[in-house]
N, C-alpha and C positions, 0 to 999 in steps of 0.2 A: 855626387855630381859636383863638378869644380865651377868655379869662376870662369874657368875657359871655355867650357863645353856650355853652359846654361843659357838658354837662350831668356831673353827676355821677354815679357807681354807688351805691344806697341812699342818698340823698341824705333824704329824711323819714325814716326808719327810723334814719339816726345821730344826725340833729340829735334826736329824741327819745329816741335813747338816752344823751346827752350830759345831756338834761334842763336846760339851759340856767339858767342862774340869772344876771338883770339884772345885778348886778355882779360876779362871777364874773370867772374868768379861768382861759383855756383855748388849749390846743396843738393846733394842728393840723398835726402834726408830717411831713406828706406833702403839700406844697402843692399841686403841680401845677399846674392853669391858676385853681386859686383859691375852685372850686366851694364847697367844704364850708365855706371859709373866709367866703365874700360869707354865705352861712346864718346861720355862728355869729354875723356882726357884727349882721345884721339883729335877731337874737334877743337881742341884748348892749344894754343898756343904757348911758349916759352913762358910768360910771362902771368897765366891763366893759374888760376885757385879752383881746387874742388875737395868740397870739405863733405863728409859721407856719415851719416849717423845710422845705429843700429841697434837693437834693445836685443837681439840674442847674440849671445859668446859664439857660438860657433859660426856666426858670419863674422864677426869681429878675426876670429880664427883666418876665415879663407880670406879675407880682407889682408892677411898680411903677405898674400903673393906679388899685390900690386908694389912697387919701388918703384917710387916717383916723388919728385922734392915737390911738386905742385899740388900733391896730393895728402888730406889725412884725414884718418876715420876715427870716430871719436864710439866709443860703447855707451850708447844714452837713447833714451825713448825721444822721439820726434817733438814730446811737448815738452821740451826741454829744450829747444832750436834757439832761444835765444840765450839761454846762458849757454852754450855749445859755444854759439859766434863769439859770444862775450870772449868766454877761453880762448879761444882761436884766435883773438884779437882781428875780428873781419870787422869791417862796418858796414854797408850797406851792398846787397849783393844783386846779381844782375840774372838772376834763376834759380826754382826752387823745383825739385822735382819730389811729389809724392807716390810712391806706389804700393798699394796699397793690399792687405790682404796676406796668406800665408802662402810663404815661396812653394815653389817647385822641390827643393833639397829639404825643407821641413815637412812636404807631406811624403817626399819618401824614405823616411826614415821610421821605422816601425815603435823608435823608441820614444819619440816625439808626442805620439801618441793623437796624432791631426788625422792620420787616415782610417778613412772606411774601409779601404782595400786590405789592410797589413796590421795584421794583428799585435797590439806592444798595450804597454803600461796605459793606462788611461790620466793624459797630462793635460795638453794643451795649453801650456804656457809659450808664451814668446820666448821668456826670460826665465829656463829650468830654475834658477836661482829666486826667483821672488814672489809668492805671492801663492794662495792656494790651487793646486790642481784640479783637476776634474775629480778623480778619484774622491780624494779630502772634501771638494764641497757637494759630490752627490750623497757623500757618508752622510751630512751633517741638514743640509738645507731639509726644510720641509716642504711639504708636498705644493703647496699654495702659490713657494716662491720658486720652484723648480719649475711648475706651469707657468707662470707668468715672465721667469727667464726664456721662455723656448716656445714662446705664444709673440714677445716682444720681440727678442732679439731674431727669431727665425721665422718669424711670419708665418707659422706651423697651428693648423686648425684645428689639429687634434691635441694641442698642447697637455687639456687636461688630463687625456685618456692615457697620456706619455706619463706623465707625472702619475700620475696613478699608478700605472705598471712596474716606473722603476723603484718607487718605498716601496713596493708589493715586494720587489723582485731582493734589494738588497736585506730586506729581514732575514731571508731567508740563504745570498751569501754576497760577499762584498761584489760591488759594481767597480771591478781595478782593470778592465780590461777593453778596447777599444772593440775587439767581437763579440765581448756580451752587452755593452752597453748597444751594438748597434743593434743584437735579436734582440733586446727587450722592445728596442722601440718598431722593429719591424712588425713584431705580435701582437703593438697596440694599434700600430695605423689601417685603418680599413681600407682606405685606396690606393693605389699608388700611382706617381705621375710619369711616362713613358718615360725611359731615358735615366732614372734619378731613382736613387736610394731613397727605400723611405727613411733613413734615418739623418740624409744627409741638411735637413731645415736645423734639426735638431743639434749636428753637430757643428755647424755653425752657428747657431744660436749662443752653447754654452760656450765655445770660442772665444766670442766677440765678447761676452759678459763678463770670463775670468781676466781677460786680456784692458779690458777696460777700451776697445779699440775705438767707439765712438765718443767715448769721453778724450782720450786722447785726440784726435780728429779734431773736434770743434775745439781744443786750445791750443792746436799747434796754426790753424788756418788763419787768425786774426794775427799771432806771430810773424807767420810768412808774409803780409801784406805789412808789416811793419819794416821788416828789414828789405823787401825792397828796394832797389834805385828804381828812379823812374825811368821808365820802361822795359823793366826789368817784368822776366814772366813767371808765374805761377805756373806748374801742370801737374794734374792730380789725377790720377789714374785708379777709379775704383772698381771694387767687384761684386760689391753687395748693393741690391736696393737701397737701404737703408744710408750706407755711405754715402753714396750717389746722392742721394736726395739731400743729405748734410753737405757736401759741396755742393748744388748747385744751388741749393737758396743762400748758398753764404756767398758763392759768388754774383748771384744777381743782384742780393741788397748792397754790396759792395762797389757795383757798378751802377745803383742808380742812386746812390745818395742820400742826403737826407732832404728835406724841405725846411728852407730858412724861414724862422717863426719872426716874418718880418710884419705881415698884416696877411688880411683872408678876404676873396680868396687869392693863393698863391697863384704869377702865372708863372708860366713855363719857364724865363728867364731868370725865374730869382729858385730855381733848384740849386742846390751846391751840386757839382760834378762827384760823382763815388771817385774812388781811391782806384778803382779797377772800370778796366774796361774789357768786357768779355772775346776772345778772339776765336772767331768761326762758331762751328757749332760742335755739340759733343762726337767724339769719335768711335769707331766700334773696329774689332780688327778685321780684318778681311775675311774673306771665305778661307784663302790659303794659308792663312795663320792661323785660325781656327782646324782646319786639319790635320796643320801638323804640330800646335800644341792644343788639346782642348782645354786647357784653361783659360784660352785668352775669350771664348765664347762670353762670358759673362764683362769681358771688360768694357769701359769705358773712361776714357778722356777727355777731360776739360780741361779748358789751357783759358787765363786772363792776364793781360798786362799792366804795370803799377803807372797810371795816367803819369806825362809828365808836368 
């Protein structure tokens, strides 16, 4: 799937919450096949910056269709957004766009190893190049921390019984595969929920674990509220509970500040104003975007601005 053809998740719902300003300049800090980024350019005037980061090569790859002086993609994980700018010599920017979760072109590529659907190598790295695969860490982990990875990270009730099944499962021959990793967990789940793989808690769980995706997250979000201009906006597009939930307590406590330890009790006037001010409320995509892509079912959007 190209750049061209990929459609994005919220795709008019960010660009307007980015609010676009002609000479501006703005991150889109989750490139993937480009979607959100071809928008911001379009809306960017002569004069407009957009700086696009991305922790897998083969977006960094499709990233090089774009030709545009206004335009540059830097190959770096999201928590990395301020020495990126550093490099790039930006200083303060006036929109940060996160989106979040595994593209469309990485779940359909069988060798990726993200999908339930298509059978390939069992990986699930952002970044093929760094870090242990699934494969490698279900050879190795023990059974305690294999539950407690896919009980946390997936919110999976039958974690144990999963963990249990798969050290059963690889003594007897390696777990390298995206459809036997999904039958073993299928064989241990006793119920299933309409609609949904039983294995699919589970392969989001290990995902997000080997990915490091929530530890990334909470050190990229205090970054972006740093580089800010004022009234510069935040939009962060998640697709996990878990994510979700880590933006939005970090955008709340952001917008309500802290309390001046002047004397007690505090009144209302002596709060310090938070750094953010939240704008609207969270977004979900429509019924017709949901049709016609089902990923975006699970999205949402939160958009806050850096007070001036």
């Amino acid at each position: 799937m190209t750049g061209a053809t990929h459609v994005p998740v919220l795709a008019a719902p960010a660009l307007a919450a980015l609010a676009v300003r002609a000479e501006g300049v703005y991150v889109d800090a989750t490139f993937g096949r480009g979607g959100h980024s071809r928008l911001i350019l379009q809306a960017l005037g002569a004069g407009g910056t957009l700086v696009a980061l991305d922790r897998d090569p083969a977006a960094i790859l499709a990233g090089r269709e774009i030709d545009d002086p206004r335009f540059a993609l830097v190959h770096a994980s999201f928590s990395r957004l301020g020495e990126v700018l550093r490099g790039q010599g930006v200083g303060q920017v006036d929109g940060i766009l996160l989106d979040l979760g595994v593209s469309s072109p990485q779940l359909d590529e069988a060798a990726r190893g993200f999908s339930l659907r298509l059978d390939g190598p069992l990986d699930m790295r952002m970044n093929p190049g760094e870090g242990m695969s699934a494969r490698e860490w279900l050879a190795r982990a023990e059974e305690r921390e294999i539950a407690e990875v896919i009980r946390d990270y997936g919110e999976e009730r039958f974690a144990k019984q999963i963990a249990r099944a798969l050290v059963a499962a690889r003594a007897t021959a390696p777990i390298d595969t995206t459809a036997r990793f999904a039958q073993i967990i299928a064989g241990a789940v006793r119920t299933r929920e309409p609609g949904q793989h039983p294995a699919t808690r589970s392969f989001q769980a290990v995902r997000i674990y080997l990915n490091r995706e929530l530890e990334e997250l909470m050190s990229v979000l205090p970054q972006a509220v740093d580089w800010l201009a004022p009234r510069g906006r935040l939009a962060v597009i998640s697709f996990h509970s878990l994510e979700d939930r880590i933006v939005k307590r970090f955008l709340r406590a952001e917008a309500a500040g802290e309390m001046l330890p002047h004397k007690l009790p505090l009144r209302e006037a002596e709060r310090a104003p938070g750094r953010l001010q939240l704008i609207g409320r969270a977004q979900r995509a429509s019924a017709e975007e949901v049709a016609a892509n089902p990923r975006a079912r699970s999205a949402v959007l939160r958009v806050a601005e850096r007070r001036a």
